[in-house]
C-alpha positions, 0 to 999 in steps of 0.5 A: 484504493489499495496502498501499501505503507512503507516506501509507498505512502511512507519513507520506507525504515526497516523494522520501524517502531518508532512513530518519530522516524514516520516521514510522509513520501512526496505527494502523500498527503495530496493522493490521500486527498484525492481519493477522498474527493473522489469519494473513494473507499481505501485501506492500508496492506502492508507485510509486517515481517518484523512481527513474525521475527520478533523485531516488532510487536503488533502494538509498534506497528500499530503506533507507527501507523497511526503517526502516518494517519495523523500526518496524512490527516486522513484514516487508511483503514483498515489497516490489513497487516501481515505479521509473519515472517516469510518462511512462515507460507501464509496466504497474506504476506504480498505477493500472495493476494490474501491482504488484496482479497482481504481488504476487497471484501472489508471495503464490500468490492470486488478485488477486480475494482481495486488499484493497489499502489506500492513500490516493490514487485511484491505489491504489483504480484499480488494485486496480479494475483488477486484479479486487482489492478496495480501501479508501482511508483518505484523509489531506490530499492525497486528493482529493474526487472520489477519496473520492467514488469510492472503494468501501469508505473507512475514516477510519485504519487502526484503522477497517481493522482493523475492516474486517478483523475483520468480513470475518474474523467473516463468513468464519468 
């Protein structure tokens, strides 16, 4: 399991350095549980651009992210971050698939096994890319053509817990 952090596990705040403004969104915690109960390895992707236009410092989003795990009750790590800005071209910054490649190989899986969540077409293109598996819970700033797209959409993360209970029943 592939989750991104803003507008997925948390309410998305631009740019946010401040581990206070942290908000778990509905049914966080409960998918966080579930992947643990079934015994599931999980990382955090998330682009970082605030870094690379110097909004931010690593330390910041280091901060904010460890609020998140201490709301969750639960490690996301790793914790794959890209920092640059997007006129930088890197091969990390979703919808490129490096974080998805990346974060594959840490967990010791192929990309093909994972399912990354997020709520943005960024997110779904670059599990798409990666040869990995995505669902798009979309929030507010999701765009249409982005739902219209997406493969697999779930309305919250409860719906992804569902997602994932079913997989797991199937699996066996």
């Amino acid at each position: 399991m592939l989750f991104d952090r803003d507008g997925t596990l948390v309410v998305d705040v631009p740019y946010n350095a401040d581990p206070n403004a942290v908000a778990l969104r509905p049914f966080a915690r409960e998918v966080v549980a579930e992947t643990e109960r079934l015994g599931l390895r999980r990382a955090l992707i998330s682009n970082q651009s605030g870094i690379g236009r110097g909004l931010l410092e690593a330390v910041q989003v280091e901060a904010v992210t460890l609020r998140m795990e201490s709301l969750l009750g639960a490690s996301m790590r790793p914790w794959l971050v890209c920092p640059h800005a997007p006129s930088a071209g890197c091969r990390c910054r979703k919808p490129a698939p490096g974080l998805v490649l990346a974060a594959a190989a840490y967990l010791g899986v192929a990309p093909g096994t994972c399912l990354v969540v997020g709520d943005i077409g960024a997110d779904v293109e670059a599990a798409r890319r990666a040869g990995a598996m995505a669902v798009l819970v979309p929030t507010e700033v999701t765009r249409p053509e982005e739902v219209r797209a997406a493969p697999l959409i779930a309305r919250d993360l409860g719906e992804v817990i569902q997602i994932l209970r079913r997989t797991a029943a199937r699996a066996g």
